[in-house]
ZAMARGU-4260 file (C-alpha; in steps of 0.2 Angstrom, whole numbers, plus 5000, padded with zeros to 4 digits):
<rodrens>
0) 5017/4795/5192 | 5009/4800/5178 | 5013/4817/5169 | 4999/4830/5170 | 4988/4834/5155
5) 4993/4850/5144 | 4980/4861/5150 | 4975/4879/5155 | 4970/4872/5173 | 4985/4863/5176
10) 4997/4875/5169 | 4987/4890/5183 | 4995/4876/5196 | 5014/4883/5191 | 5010/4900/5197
15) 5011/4916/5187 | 5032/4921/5194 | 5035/4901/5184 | 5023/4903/5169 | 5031/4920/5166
20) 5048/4916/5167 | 5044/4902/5152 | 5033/4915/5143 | 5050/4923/5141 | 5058/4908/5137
25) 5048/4903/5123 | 5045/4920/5116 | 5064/4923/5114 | 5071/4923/5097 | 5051/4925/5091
30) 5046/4943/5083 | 5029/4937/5083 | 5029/4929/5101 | 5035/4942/5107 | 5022/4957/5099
35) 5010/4947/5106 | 5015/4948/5121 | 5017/4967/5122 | 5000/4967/5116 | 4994/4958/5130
40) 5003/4969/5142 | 4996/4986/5132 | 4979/4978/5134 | 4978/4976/5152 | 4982/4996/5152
45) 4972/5004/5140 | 4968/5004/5121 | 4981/5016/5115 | 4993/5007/5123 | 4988/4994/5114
50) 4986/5005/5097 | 5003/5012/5099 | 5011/4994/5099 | 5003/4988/5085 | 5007/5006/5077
55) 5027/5005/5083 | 5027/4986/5074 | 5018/4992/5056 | 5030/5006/5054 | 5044/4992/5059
60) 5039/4981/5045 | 5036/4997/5032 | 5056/5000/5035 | 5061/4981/5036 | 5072/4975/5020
65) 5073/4958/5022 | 5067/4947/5010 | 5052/4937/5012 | 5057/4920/5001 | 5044/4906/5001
70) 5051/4898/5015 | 5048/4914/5028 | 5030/4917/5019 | 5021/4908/5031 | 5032/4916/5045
75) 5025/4936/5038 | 5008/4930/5036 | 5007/4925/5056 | 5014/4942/5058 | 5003/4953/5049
80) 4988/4942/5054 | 4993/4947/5073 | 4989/4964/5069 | 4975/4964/5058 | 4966/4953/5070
85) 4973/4965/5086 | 4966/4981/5076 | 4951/4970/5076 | 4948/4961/5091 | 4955/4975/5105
90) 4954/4991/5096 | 4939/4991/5086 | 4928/4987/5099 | 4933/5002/5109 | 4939/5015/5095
95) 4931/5013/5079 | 4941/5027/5072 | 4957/5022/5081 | 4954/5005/5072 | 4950/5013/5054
100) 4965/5022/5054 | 4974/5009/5060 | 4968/4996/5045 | 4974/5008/5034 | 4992/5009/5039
105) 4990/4990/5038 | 4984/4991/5021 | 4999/5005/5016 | 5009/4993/5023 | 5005/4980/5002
110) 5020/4988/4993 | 5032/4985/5004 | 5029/4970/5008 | 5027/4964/4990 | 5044/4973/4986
115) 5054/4961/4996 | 5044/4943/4996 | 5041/4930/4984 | 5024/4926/4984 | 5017/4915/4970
120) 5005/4906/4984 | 4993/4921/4984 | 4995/4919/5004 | 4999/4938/5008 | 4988/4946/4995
125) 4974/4937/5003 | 4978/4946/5021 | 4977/4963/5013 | 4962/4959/5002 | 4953/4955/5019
130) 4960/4969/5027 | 4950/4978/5013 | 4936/4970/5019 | 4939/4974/5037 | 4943/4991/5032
135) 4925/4993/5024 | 4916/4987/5039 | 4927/4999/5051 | 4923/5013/5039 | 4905/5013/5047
140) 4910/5015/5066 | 4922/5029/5061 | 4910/5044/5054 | 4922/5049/5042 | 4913/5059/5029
145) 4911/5053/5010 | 4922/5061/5001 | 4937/5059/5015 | 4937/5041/5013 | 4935/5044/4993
150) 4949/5054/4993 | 4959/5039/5003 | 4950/5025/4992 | 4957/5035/4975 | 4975/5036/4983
155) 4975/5017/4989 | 4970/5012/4970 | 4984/5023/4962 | 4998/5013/4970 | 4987/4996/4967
160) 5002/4988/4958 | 5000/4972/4967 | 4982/4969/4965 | 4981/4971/4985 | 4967/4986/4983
165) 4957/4976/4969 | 4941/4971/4982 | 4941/4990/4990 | 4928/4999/4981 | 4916/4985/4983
170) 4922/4984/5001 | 4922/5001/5005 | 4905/5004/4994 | 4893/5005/5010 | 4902/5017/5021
175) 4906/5028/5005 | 4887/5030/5002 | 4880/5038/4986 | 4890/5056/4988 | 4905/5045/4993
180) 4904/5035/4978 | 4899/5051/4967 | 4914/5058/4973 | 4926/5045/4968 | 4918/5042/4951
185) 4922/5061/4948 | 4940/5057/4953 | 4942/5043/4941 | 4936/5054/4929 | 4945/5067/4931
190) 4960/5056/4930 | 4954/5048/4915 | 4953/5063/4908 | 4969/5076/4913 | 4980/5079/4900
195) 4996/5068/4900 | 5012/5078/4902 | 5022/5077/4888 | 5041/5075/4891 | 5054/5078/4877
200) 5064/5061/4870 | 5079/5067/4881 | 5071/5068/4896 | 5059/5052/4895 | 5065/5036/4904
205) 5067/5020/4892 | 5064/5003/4902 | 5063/4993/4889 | 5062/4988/4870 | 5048/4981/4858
210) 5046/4978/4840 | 5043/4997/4838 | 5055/5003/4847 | 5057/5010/4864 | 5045/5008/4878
215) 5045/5023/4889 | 5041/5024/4908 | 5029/5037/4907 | 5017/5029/4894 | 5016/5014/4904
220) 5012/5023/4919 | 5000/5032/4909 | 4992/5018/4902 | 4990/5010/4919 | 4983/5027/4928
225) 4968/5025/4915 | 4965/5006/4916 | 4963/5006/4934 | 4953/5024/4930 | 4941/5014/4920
230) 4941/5001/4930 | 4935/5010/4944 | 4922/5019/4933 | 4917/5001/4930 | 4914/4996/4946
235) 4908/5011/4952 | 4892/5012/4938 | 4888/4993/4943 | 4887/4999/4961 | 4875/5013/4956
240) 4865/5001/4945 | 4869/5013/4930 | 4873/5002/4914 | 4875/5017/4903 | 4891/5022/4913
245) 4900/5005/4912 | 4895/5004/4894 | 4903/5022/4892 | 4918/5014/4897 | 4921/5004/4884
250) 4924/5010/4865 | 4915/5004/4854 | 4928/4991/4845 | 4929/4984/4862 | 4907/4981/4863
255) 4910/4971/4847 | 4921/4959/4857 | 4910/4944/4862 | 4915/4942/4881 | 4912/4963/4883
260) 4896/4962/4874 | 4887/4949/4885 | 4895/4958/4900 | 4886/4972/4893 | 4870/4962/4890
265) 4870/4954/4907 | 4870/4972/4915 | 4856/4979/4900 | 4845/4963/4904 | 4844/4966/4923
270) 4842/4985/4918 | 4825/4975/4910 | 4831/4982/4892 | 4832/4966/4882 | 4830/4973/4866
275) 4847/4982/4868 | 4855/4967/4876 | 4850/4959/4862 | 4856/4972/4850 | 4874/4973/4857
280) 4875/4954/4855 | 4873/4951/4839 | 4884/4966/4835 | 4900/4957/4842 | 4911/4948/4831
285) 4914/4929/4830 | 4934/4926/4836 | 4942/4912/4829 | 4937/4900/4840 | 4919/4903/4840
290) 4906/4912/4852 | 4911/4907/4870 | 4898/4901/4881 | 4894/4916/4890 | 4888/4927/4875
295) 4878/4913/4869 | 4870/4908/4886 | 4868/4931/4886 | 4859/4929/4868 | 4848/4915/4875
300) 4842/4925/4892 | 4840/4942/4879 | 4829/4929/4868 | 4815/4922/4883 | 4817/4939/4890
305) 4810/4945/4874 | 4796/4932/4875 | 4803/4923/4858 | 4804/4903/4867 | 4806/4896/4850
310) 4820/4906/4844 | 4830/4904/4859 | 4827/4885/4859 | 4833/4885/4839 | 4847/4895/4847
315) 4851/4882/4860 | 4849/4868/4848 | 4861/4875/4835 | 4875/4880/4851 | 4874/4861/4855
320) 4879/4855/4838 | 4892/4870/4835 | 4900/4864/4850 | 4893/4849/4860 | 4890/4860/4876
325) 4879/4850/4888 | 4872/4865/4895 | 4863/4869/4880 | 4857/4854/4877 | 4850/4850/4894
330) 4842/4866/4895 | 4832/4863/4878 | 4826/4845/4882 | 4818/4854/4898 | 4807/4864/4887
335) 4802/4849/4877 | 4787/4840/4879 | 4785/4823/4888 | 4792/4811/4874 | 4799/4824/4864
340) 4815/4825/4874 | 4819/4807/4872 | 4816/4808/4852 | 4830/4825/4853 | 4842/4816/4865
345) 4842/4802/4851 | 4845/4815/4839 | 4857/4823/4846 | 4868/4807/4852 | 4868/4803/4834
350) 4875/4822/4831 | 4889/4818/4842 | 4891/4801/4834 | 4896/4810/4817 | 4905/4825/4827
355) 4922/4826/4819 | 4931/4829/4834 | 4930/4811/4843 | 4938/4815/4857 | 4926/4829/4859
360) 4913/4817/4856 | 4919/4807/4868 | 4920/4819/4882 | 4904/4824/4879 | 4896/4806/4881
365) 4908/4804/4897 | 4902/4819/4903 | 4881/4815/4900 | 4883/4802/4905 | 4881/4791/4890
370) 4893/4776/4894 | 4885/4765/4883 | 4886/4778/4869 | 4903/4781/4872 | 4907/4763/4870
375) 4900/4764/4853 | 4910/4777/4848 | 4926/4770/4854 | 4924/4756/4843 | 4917/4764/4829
380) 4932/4777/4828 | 4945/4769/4837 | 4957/4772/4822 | 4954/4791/4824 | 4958/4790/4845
385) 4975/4803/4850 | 4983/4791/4861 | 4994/4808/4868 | 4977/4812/4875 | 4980/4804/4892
390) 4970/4820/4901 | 4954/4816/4893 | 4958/4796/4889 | 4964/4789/4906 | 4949/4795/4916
395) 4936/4791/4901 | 4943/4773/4904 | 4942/4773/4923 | 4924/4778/4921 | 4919/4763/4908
400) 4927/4749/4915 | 4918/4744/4923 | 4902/4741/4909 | 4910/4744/4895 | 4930/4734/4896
405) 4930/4733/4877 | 4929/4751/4876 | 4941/4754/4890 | 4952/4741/4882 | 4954/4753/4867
410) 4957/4768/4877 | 4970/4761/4886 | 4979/4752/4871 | 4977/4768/4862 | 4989/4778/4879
415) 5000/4760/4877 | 5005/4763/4859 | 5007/4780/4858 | 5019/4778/4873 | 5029/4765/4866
420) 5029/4773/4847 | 5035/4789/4854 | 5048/4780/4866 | 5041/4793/4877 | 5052/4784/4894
425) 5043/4797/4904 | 5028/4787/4902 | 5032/4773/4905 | 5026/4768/4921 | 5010/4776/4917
430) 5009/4763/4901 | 5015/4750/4913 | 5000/4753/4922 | 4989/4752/4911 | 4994/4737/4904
435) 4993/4730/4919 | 4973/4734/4918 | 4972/4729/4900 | 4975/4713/4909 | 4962/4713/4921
440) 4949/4719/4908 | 4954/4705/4896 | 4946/4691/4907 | 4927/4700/4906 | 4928/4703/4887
445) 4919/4692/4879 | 4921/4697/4862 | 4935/4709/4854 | 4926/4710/4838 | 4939/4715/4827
450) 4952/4719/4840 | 4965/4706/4844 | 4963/4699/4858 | 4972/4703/4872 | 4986/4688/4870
455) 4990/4692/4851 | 4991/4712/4858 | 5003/4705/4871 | 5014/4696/4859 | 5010/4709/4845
460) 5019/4724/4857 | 5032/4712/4862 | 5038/4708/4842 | 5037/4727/4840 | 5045/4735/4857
465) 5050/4721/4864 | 5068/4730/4867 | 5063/4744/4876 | 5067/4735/4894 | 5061/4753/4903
470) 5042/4748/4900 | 5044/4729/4903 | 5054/4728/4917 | 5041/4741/4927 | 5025/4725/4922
475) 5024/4716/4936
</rodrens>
C-alpha cells in the first residue's frame, strides 16, 4: 500500500496523544522548536502568557555568551525572527502597548547580539532594522506621548554602535509627530552642544596610537556622540522640510565639498530656492578627480529650474566631453530639434574617437550602444588597448562578436597576450578560453586588415610562449 501524502489532513488521522508525543520528539534538542511551542501553549491561554514567554526568552538571549560564528547565523536569525513575528502576530493585535514595549526589548537586545556574532552577511542587522520599522508602526497603537518615545528614540541612537538604530528616526517619525520630533531635535542639540568633560592625562584611557600620538577613549567617544548628534539633526530637518537646519549642520568647509553641496542644493531646489542651490554649487571645489555626477546633474536641475535651457544644455554638453557620461549626453539630444540630435551624436562619437582614455571610449560605445563605433575604435587604437583590463574587455568582446569578430578578435588577443607576457598562470584558463573563441571568430573574418591572421597569431604565440605548457595543455 501506498504511503499517505504529508498533509495537515492526514497527519489529524494520527490523533492529538501521537502527534503530541512527536511534537516532543522533534522539538528536543531545538531552542527554537521548542519556544514555539511554548508560545503556542501561552496563546491558547491568554496574551500575557504569551508576552511573558516571549519576554522570559529576550532576556535569555540578552544574558547568553555564546558566540554566534557564521555557521550559527542562520540558526540566531530563526530565533529572533520567532519573536519579532510573535510580538507581531499574537500580541499586537490584542495589546498594542504590550507589543510596543515589547519591540523594544527586542531592539535592546542589538548590542549583545553583535558582541558575540560574526556577521559580515548583513543577516542580523537587517532583523533589528525591520524591528525599527515594526517598532514605528507599533508606536501609533500605543499612545505613548511625544516626548516619551523621544526620550527612548535618543537613548536607542546613543548606543547605535552597530548601525542597528540607523532607520529609527525615519521609522519612528509618524508616531513622534511634530512636538515629538521637536523634542528630539532639542536633544540632539543639547548634545551637540554640552561641554565635553575634560579629564587630566593621568586619568584618560589610551586605546590606541596614531602619527600624533595617542588616541584617547574619551575623544572618540566624543567625536562619535556628536556625528550621530548631527546626524540626527540632519535627519530630523529633512523630516521637517527645514533646509536651513540641515545646512546648519554642516560647516562651511564642508558645503564647498561637491557631494555636500548638491545634497544641499537638492534640498534648496525642492525648497524652490534655485538661485541658492545654485549659488552653493558653484562654491564647492573641484577634487582631484573631477565633479561627480551628482553635483553636476544638481547644477543642471538649479539651471532649468532658473529658466536658463541654454546654459544647462552648454553644461550638459561640456559634462559629456569632460567625462563621457551617457546620461548627459542623452539628456541633451532630448532637447534638440528633430535632426539636430543625429548631427550632435556624430559630433560627439567623434569626441569619443579622440578621447584619450580608449578604454573609456570604449566602454562608453559598449554602453550606447555604438557596436559599430566600437569596432572602429578597436582597430584604430589597438596599440593603446590594457590587455589586464579583462573586467571591461571580456564582456565588450562577448557583446561584438557577434557583428563585429575583428573587433572582438582584438580584444581577445589583447587579454591572450598580456596573460602570456606576464606568465600570469592564474589566468590561464581564462586565455585558454579565449583562444579557444579566437578560433571560432577567425572562420567569419574576412579580412584582418593589418592584423595577422589567425594562423600566423597561432604560430606567432607558439614561437614566443610556446614553453609555457600550463596555457597549452588547457586548449582543447
Amino acid at each position: 500500500m501506498a504511503a499517505k501524502t504529508l498533509n495537515a489532513k492526514n497527519l489529524e488521522a494520527l490523533g492529538a496523544p501521537r502527534l503530541a508525543e512527536l511534537l516532543i520528539e522533534i522539538s528536543t534538542g531545538s531552542a527554537a522548536h521548542k519556544q514555539r511551542l511554548r508560545l503556542e501553549l501561552a496563546g491558547s491561554q491568554s496574551i500575557a502568557d504569551v508576552a511573558r514567554e516571549i519576554r522570559k526568552r529576550l532576556i535569555s538571549l540578552q544574558r547568553a555568551k555564546t558566540f554566534i560564528d557564521w555557521r550559527k547565523v542562520k540558526a540566531a536569525k530563526k530565533d529572533l525572527e520567532t519573536q519579532r513575528i510573535a510580538i507581531l502576530e499574537k500580541v499586537a493585535p490584542e495589546d498594542a502597548r504590550e507589543a510596543f514595549d515589547l519591540i523594544w526589548q527586542f531592539l535592546g537586545l542589538a548590542e549583545s547580539i553583535f558582541e558575540r556574532s560574526d556577521d559580515g552577511s548583513g543577516t542580523l542587522v537587517a532583523i533589528f532594522h525591520q524591528a525599527c520599522a515594526d517598532a514605528g508602526r507599533l508606536a501609533k497603537g500605543a499612545e505613548h506621548s511625544g516626548d516619551v518615545l523621544a526620550e527612548k528614540v535618543f537613548t536607542a541612537l546613543n548606543g547605535n554602535d552597530y548601525g542597528q538604530f540607523d532607520p529609527l528616526i525615519v521609522e519612528m517619525a509618524p508616531a513622534l509627530g511634530p512636538k515629538g520630533l521637536e523634542r528630539l531635535k532639542a536633544l540632539m542639540t543639547d548634545a551637540l552642544q554640552a561641554p565635553k568633560a575634560k579629564l587630566e592625562d593621568s586619568e584618560r584611557q589610551v586605546i590606541g596610537w596614531s602619527t600624533r600620538g595617542p588616541i584617547y577613549r574619551d575623544e572618540i567617544e566624543s567625536r562619535r556622540t556628536d556625528s550621530m548628534a548631527k546626524i540626527a539633526l540632519q535627519m530630523i530637518a529633512d523630516l521637517t522640510g527645514d533646509v536651513d537646519a540641515f545646512i546648519a549642520q554642516q560647516p562651511e568647509k564642508t558645503r564647498k565639498v561637491p557631494m555636500i553641496a548638491a545634497e544641499i542644493a537638492i534640498r534648496l531646489l525642492s525648497a524652490g530656492r534655485a538661485a541658492e542651490a545654485l549659488s552653493t554649487l558653484d562654491a564647492a571645489e573641484m577634487g582631484r578627480m573631477g565633479w561627480p555626477f551628482e553635483w553636476e546633474e544638481a547644477r543642471v536641475e538649479a539651471l532649468e529650474a532658473l529658466e536658463r535651457g541654454e546654459d544647462a544644455q552648454d553644461f550638459r554638453w561640456s559634462c559629456f566631453e569632460a567625462n563621457l557620461n551617457p546620461h548627459h549626453l542623452r539628456a541633451h539630444l532630448r532637447r534638440l530639434p528633430d535632426f539636430d540630435d543625429l548631427e550632435a551624436e556624430e559630433k560627439a562619437f567623434a569626441h569619443v574617437h579622440r578621447f584619450a582614455d580608449v578604454h573609456h571610449a570604449l566602454d562608453f560605445f559598449i554602453e550606447w550602444p555604438a557596436p559599430a563605433e566600437a569596432a572602429k575604435l578597436c582597430v584604430k587604437r589597438r596599440a593603446e588597448i590594457d590587455g589586464d583590463l579583462y573586467e571591461l574587455l571580456t564582456p565588450a568582446a562577448e557583446r561584438l562578436s557577434d557583428k563585429q569578430p575583428l573587433a572582438a578578435t582584438i580584444l581577445l588577443r589583447a587579454m591572450i597576450d598580456f596573460t602570456l607576457d606576464h606568465a600570469r598562470s592564474s589566468r590561464y584558463k581564462h586565455a585558454a578560453r579565449h583562444f579557444v573563441e579566437c578560433c571560432g571568430l577567425a572562420a567569419r573574418i574576412t579580412d584582418f586588415a593589418d592584423l595577422p591572421p589567425h594562423d600566423d597569431y597561432v604560430l606567432n604565440l607558439k614561437n614566443k610562449h610556446g614553453k609555457k605548457s600550463g596555457f597549452w595543455s588547457l586548449i582543447t
